[in-house]
ZAKOL-385631 format. One line per 3 residues: their letters; for each residue x, y, z of N, C-alpha, C. Coordinates in steps of 0.1 Angstrom, whole numbers. Example, Ala and Ser with C-alpha at 12.3 -4.5 7.8 and 13.67 -1.06 7.14 Angstrom:
2
AS> 132 -57 78 123 -45 78 132 -33 78 | 128 -22 71 137 -11 71 129 0 79;
This chain:
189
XXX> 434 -180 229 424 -177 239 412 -171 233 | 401 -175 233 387 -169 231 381 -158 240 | 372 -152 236 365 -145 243 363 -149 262;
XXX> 358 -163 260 352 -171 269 360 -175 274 | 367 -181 273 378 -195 274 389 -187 277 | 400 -192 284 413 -188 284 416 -177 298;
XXX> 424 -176 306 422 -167 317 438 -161 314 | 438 -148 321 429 -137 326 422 -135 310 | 409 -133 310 401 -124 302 402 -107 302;
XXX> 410 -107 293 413 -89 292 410 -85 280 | 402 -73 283 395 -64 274 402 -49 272 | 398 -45 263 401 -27 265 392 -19 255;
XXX> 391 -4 265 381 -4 258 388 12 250 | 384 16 243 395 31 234 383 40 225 | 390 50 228 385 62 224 394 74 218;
XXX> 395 79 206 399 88 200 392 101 198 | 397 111 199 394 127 194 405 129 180 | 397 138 176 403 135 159 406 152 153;
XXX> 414 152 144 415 164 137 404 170 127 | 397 160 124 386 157 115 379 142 115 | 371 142 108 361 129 104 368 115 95;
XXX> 380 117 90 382 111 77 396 103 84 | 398 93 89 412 83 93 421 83 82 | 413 90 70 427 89 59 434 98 59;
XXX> 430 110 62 434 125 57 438 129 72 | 426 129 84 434 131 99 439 125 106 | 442 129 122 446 124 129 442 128 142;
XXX> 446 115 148 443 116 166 449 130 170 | 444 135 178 449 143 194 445 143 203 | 437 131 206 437 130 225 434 111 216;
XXX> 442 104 228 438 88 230 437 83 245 | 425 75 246 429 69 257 424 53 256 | 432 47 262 430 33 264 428 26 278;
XXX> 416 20 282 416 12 293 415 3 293 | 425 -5 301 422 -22 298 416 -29 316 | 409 -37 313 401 -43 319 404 -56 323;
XXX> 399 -67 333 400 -81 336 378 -85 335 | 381 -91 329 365 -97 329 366 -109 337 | 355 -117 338 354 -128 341 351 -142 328;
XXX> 346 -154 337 346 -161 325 329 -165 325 | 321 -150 335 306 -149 331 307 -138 323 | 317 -129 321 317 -121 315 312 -108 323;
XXX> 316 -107 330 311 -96 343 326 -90 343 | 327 -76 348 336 -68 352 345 -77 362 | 355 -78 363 360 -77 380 374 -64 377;
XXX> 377 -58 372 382 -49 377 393 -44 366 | 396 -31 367 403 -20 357 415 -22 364 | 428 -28 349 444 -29 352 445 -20 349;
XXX> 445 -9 343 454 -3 336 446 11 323 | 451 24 326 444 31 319 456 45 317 | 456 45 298 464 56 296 455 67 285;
XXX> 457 78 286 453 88 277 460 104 280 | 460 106 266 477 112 263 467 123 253 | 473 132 248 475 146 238 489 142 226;
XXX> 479 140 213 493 146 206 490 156 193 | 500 159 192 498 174 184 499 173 171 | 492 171 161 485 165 150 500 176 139;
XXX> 497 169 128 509 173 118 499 178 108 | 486 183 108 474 184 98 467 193 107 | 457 199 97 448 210 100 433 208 112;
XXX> 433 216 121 428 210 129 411 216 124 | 406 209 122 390 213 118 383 222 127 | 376 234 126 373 241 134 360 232 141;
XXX> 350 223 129 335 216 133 344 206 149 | 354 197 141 361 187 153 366 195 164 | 372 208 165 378 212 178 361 215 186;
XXX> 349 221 179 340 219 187 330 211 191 | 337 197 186 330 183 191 340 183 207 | 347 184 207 361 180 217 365 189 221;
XXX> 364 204 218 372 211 227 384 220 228 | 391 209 218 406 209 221 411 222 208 | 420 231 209 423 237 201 443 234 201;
XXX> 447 241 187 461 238 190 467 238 202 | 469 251 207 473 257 214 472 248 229 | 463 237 229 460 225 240 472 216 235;
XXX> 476 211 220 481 199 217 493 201 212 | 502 214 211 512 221 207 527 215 218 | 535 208 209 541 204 214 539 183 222;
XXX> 526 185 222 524 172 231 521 158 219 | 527 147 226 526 135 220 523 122 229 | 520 113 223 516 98 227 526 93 231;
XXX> 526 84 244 539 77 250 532 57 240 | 537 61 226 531 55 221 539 38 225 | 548 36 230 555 23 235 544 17 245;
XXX> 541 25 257 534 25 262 516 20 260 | 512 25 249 498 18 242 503 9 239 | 514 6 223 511 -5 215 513 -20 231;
XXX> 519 -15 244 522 -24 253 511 -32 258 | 500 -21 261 487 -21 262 473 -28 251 | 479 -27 238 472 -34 230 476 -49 230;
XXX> 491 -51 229 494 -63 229 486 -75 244 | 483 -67 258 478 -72 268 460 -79 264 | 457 -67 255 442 -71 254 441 -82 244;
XXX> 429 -88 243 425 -100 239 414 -96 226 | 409 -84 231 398 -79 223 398 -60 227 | 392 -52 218 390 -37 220 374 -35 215;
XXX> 367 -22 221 363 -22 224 360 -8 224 | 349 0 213 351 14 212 334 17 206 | 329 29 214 316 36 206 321 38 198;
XXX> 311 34 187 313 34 170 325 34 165 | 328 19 170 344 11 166 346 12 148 | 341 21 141 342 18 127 349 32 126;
XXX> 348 41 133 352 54 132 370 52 139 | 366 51 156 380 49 163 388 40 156 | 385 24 151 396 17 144 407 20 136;
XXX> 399 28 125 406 31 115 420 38 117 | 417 54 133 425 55 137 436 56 144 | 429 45 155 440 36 163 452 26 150;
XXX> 445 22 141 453 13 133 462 15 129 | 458 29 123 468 34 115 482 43 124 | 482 47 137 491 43 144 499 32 151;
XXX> 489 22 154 493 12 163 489 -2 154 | 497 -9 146 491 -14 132 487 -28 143 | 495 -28 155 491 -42 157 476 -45 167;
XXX> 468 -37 165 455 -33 168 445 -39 156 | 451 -41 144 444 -49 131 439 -62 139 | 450 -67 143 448 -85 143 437 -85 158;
XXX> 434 -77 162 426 -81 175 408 -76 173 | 403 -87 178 390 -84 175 385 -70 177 | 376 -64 170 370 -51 176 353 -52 179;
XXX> 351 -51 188 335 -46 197 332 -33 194 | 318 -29 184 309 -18 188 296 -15 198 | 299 -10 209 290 -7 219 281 -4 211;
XXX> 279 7 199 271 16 195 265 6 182 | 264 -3 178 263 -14 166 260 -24 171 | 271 -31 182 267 -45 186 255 -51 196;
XXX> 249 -40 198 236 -39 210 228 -32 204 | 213 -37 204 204 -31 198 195 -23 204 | 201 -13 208 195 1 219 182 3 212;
XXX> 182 6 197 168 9 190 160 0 201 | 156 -10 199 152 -22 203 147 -23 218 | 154 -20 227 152 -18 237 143 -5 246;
XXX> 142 2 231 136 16 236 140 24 237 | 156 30 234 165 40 234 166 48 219 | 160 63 218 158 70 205 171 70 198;
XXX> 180 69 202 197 74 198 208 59 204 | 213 57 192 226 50 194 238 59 203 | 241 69 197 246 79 205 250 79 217;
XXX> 265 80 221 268 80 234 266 87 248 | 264 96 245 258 108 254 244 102 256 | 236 99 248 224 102 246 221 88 254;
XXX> 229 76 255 226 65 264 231 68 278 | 242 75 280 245 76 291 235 87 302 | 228 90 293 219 105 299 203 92 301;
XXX> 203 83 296 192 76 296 196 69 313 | 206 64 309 209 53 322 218 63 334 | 214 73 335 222 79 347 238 82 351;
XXX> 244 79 337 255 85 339 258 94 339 | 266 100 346 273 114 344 286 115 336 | 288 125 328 300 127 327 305 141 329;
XXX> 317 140 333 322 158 333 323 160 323 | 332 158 309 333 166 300 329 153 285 | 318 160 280 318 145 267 322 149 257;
XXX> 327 140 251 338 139 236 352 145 243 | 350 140 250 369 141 256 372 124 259 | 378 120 251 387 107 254 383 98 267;
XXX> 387 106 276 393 97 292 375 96 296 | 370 106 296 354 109 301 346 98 293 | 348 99 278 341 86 270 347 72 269;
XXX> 356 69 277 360 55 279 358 55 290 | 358 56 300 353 55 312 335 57 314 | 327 63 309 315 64 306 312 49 304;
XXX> 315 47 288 317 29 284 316 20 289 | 329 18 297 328 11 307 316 10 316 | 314 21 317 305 15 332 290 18 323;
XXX> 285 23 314 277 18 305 274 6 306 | 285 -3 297 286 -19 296 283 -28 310 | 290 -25 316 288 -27 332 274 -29 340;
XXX> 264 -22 331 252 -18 337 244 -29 334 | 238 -35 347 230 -43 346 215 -43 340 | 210 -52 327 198 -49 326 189 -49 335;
XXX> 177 -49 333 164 -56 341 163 -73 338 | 172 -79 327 174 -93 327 181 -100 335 | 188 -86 337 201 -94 350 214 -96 346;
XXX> 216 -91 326 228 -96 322 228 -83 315 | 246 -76 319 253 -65 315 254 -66 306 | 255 -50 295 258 -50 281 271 -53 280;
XXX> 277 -56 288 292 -55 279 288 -74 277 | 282 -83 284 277 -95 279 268 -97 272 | 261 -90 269 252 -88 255 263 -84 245;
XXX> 272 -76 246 275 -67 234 287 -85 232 | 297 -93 240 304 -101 237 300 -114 230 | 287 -117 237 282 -131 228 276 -124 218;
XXX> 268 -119 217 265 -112 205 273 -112 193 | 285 -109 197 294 -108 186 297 -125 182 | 300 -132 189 308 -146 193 296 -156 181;
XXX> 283 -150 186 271 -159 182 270 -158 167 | 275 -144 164 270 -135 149 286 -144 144 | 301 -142 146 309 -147 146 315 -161 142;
């Protein structure tokens, strides 16, 4: 099945909080995954399925990363990933889908190995925000441009869900970034 071709068209899109900066040395404590049904214009039609979970890292939690995110031990103490549950969820999508997918990959992978074989989408890379007039690639910093809200940012569930409807957002051309950000890739591809 291709991007285009093949039905149902299912996407997901993922977001990690991390112990630190480095996929070699840390590790996840908060994941969430949403998976999606697109069309074969490549338009939303609607959210299957969405998990995000706490797990309590076996490594030092950085003091800089708990104040990107929030989260201190004493949040992740004890808690884990219903990880049968994701890799079930990865195997459903067709493609993933993450702000600055070069950072999240590494980490999803190296839990969930069968996340290698599936294409990966950068919102933050594959669309040229510069370009369009936006100072910051930055996720906050687009979603504060185009009217999104979020309650809490650099929390997992809040920045996949932001994403989503980011992507969702219709230009002034009339065609959503999450269809810019897919042929984009397909065309480069």
């Amino acid at each position: 099945m291709g991007i285009i071709s093949g039905s149902p068209l299912v996407g997901g899109i993922v977001d990690v909080e991390t112990t630190g900066f480095s996929p070699d040395r840390d590790e996840v404590v908060e994941l969430c995954l949403l998976v999606f049904h697109y069309d074969r214009e490549l338009d939303l039609v609607k959210i299957m399925d969405e998990y995000v979970g706490l797990r309590e890292p076996g490594c030092f939690l950085h003091p800089r990363a708990s104040q990107v995110h929030g989260l201190t031990m004493a949040d992740l103490c004890g808690q884990d990933l219903d990880y049968q549950r994701v890799a079930g969820m990865i195997e459903r999508v067709e493609l993933l889908i993450a702000h600055n997918a070069g950072f999240d990959r590494g980490f999803v992978t190296r839990l969930f190995p069968q996340a290698i074989s599936k294409p990966w989408f950068c919102s933050m890379s594959g669309i040229d925000w510069r370009n369009k007039g936006y100072p910051s690639r930055g996720l906050q910093e687009l979603l504060r441009h185009h009217g999104i809200a979020v309650e809490r940012a650099h929390r997992a569930l809040d920045d996949v869900r932001a994403t989503l409807e980011l992507l969702n957002y219709s230009q002034t051309s009339g065609i959503s970034y999450l269809k810019e950000l897919l042929l984009g890739r397909q065309a480069a591809g």
